[in-house]
Backbone as JSON, one array per atom type, in Angstrom:
{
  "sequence": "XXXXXXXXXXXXXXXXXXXXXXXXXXXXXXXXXXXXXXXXXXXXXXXXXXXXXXXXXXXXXXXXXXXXXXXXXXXXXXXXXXXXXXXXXXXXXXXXXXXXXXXXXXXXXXXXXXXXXXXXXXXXXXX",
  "N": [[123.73, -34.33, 138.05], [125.71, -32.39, 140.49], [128.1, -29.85, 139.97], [131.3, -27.57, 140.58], [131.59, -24.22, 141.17], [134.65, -22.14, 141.43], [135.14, -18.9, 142.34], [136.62, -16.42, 141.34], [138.71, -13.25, 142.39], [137.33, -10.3, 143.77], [134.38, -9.88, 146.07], [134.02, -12.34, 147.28], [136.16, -14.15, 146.88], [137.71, -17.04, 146.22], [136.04, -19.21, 147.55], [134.15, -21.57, 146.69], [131.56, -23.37, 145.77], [128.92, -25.37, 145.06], [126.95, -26.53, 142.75], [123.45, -27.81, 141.77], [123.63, -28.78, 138.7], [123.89, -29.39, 135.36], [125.48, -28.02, 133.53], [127.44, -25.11, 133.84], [126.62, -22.2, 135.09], [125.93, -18.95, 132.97], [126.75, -16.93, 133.97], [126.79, -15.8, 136.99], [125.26, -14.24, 140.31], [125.5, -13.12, 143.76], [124.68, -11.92, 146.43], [124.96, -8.9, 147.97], [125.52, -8.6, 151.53], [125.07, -5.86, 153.19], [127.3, -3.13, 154.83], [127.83, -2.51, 157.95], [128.19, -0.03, 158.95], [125.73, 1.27, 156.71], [123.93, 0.1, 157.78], [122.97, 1.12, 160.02], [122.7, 3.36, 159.39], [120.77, 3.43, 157.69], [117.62, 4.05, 156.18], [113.74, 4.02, 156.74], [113.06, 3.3, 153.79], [114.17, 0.37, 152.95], [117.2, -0.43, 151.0], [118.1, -1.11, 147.52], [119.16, -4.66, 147.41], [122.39, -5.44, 146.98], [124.76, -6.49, 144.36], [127.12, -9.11, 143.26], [128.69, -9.65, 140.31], [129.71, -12.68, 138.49], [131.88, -14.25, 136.6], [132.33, -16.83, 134.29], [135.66, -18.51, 133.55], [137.36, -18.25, 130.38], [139.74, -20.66, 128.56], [140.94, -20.87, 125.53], [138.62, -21.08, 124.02], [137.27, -22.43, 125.96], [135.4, -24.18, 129.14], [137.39, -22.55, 131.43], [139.38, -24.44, 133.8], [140.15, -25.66, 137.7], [142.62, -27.44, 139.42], [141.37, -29.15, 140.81], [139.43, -29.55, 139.67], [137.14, -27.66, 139.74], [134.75, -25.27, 138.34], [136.16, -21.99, 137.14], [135.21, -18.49, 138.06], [135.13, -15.61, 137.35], [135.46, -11.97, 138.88], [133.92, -9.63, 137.74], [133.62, -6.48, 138.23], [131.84, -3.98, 138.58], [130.84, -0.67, 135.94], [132.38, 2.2, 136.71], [131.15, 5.32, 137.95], [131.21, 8.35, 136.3], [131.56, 10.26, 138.86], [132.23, 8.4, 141.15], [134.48, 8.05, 139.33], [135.82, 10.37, 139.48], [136.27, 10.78, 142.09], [138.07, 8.71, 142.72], [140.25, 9.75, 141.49], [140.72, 11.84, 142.81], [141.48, 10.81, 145.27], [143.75, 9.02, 145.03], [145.73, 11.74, 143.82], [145.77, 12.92, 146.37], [146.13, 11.07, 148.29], [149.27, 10.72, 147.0], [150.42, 13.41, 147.4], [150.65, 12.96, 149.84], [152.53, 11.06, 149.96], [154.59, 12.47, 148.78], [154.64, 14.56, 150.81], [155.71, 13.11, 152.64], [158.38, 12.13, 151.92], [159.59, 14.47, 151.51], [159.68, 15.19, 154.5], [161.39, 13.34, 155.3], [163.75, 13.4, 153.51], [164.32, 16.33, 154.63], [164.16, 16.15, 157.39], [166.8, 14.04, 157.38], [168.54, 15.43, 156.26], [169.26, 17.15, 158.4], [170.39, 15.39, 160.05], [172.51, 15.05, 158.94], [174.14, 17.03, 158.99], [174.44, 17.41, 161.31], [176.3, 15.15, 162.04], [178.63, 14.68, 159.79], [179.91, 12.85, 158.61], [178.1, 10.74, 157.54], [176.26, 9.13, 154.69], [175.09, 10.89, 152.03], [172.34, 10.57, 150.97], [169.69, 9.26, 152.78], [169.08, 6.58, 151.72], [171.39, 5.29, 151.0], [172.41, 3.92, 153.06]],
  "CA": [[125.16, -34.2, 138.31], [126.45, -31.36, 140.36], [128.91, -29.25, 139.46], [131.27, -26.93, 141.14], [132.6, -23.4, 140.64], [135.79, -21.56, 142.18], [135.16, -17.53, 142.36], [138.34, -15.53, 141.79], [138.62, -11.72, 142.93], [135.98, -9.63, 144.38], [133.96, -10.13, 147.66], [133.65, -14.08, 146.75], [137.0, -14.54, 146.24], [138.32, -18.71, 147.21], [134.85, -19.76, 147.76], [133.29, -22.71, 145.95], [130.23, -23.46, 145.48], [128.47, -26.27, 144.51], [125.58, -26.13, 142.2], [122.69, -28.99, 140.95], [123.08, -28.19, 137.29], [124.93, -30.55, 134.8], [126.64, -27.21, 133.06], [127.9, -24.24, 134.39], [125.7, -21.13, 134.21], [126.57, -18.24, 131.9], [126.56, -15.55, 135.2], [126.12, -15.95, 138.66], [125.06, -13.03, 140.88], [125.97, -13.19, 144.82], [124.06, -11.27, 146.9], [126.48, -8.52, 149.43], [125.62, -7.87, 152.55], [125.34, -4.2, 153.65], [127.8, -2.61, 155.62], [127.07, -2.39, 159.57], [127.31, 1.7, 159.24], [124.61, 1.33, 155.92], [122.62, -0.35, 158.56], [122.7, 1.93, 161.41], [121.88, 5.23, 158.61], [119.44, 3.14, 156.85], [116.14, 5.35, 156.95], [113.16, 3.27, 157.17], [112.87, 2.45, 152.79], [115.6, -0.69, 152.83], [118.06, 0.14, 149.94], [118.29, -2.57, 147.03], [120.1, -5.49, 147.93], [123.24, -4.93, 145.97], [124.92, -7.92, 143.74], [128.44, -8.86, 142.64], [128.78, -10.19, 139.21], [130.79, -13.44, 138.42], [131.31, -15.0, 134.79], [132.98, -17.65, 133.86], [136.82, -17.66, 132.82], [137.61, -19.04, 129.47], [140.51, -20.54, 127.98], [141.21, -21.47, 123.97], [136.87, -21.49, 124.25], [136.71, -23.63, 127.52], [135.74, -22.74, 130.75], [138.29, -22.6, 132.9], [139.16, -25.35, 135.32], [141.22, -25.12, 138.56], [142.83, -28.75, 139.79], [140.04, -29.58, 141.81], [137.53, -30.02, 138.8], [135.8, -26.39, 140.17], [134.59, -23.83, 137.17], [136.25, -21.03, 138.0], [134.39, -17.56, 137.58], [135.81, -14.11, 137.5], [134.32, -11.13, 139.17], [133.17, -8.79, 137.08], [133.16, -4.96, 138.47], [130.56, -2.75, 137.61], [132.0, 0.44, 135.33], [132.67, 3.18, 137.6], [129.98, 6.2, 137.11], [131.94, 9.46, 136.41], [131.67, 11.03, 140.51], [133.51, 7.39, 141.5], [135.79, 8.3, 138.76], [136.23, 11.52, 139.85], [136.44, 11.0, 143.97], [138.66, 8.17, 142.77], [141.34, 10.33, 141.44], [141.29, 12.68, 144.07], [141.91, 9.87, 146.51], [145.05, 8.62, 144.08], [145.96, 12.47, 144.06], [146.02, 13.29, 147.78], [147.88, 10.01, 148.39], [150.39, 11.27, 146.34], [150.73, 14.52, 147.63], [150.71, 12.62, 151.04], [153.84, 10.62, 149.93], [155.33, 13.89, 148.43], [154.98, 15.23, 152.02], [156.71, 12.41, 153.86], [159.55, 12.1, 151.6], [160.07, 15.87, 151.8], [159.86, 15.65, 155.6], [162.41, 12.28, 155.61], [165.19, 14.16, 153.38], [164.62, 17.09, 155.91], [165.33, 15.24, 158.78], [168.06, 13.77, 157.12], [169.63, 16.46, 156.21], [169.53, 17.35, 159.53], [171.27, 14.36, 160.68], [174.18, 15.04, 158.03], [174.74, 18.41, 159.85], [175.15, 16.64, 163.05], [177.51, 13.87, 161.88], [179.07, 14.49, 159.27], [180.58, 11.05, 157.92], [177.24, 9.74, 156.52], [175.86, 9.62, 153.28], [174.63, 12.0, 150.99], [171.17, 10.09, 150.98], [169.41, 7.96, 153.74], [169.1, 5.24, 151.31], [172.46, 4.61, 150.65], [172.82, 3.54, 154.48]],
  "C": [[125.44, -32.8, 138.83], [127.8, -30.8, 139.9], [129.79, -28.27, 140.53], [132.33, -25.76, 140.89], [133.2, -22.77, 141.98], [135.57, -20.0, 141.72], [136.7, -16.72, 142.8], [137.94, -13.51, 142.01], [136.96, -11.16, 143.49], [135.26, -10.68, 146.08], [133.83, -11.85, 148.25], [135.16, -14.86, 146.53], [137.69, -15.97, 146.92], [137.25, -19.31, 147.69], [134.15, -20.34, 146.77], [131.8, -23.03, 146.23], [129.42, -24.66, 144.54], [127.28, -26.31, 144.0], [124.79, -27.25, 141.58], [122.51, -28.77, 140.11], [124.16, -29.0, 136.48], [125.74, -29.31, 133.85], [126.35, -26.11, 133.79], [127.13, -22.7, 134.07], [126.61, -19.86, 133.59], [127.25, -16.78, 132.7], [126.47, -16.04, 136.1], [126.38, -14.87, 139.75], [125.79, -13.64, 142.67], [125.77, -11.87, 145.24], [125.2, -10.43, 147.93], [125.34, -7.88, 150.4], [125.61, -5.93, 152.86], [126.34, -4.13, 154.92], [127.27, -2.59, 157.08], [126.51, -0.57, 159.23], [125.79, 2.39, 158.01], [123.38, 0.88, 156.8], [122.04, 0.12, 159.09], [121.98, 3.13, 160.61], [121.14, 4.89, 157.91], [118.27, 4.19, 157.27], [115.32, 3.6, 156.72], [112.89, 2.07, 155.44], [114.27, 1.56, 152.77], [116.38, -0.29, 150.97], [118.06, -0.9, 148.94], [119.06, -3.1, 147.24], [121.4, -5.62, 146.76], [124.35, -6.59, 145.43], [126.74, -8.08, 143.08], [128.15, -10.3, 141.68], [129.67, -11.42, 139.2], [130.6, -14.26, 137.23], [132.38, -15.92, 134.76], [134.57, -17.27, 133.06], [137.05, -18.82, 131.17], [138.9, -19.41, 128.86], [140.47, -21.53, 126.87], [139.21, -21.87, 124.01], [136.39, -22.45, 124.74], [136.46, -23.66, 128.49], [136.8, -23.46, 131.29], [138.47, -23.47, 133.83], [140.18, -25.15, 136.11], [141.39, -26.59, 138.85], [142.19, -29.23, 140.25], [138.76, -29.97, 141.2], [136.82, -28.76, 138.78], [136.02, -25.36, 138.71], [135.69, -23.08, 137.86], [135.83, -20.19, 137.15], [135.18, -16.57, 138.24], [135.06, -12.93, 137.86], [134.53, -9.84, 137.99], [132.63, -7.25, 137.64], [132.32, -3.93, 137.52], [131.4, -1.43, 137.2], [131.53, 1.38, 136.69], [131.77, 4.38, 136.98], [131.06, 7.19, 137.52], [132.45, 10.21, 138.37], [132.15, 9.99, 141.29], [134.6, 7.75, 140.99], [136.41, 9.25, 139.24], [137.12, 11.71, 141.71], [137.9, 9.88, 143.91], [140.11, 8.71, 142.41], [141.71, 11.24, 141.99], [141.82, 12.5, 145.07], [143.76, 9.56, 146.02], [145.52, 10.27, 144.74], [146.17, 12.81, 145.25], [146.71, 12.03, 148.19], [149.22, 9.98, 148.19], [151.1, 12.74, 146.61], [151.08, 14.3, 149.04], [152.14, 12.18, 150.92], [154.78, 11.63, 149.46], [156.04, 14.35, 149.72], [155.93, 14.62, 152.66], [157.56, 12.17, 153.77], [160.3, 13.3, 151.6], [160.67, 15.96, 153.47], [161.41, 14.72, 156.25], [163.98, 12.93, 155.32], [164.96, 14.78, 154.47], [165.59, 16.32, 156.76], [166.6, 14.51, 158.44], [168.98, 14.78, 156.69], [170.53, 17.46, 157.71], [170.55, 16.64, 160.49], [172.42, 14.41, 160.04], [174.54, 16.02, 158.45], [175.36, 17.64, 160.4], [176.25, 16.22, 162.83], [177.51, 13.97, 160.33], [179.36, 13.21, 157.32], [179.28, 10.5, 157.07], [176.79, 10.17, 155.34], [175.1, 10.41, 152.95], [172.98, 11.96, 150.8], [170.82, 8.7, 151.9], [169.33, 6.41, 152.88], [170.76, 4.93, 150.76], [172.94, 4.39, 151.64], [172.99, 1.74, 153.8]]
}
């Protein structure tokens, strides 16, 4: 009897899969692809082929079904090693200092435009 599961989030995500196994396994890996530019700066040792996790979802201790009959399986991100964590809140941080900038530069210019004319409001969003 096959079986068939529904993969939610991650690189897999809305893709079914049909498997020859009369229950649902406990994991299932899914091989990714490398990048084109990992390809081109590959050196000559190939890199390990890198894997995205997917587990089963459970509810009241059942797996999971979606209308269709399909398992569905949840991806499973690997923990983040500190220098992700780190590059990751610098990214957050300069985003934020980015939107800082452009709302600084928006009043500006609006303030500029309330010179001009007068009559309008006090703040562009209350147009």
């Amino acid at each position: 009897m096959d079986i068939t599961i529904r993969f939610v989030g991650g690189p897999a995500d809305g893709r079914t899969l049909a498997i020859p196994d009369a229950s649902p396994p406990p994991l299932y890996l899914i091989p990714l692809a490398p990048s084109i530019a990992e390809l081109m700066n590959a050196s000559l040792d190939p890199s390990p082929i890198q894997k995205a996790e997917y587990e089963p979802q459970f509810e009241g201790g059942l797996f999971r079904v979606a209308g269709d009959g399909a398992y569905l399986y949840r991806h499973r991100a690997a923990p983040l090693t500190p220098e992700k964590r780190d590059a990751l809140a610098r990214k957050r941080e300069e985003a934020r200092a980015a939107e800082a900038r452009r709302a600084a530069e928006l009043d500006e210019t609006w303030q500029e435009i309330r010179r001009e004319r007068p009559g309008y409001p006090e703040d562009w969003r209350d147009l």
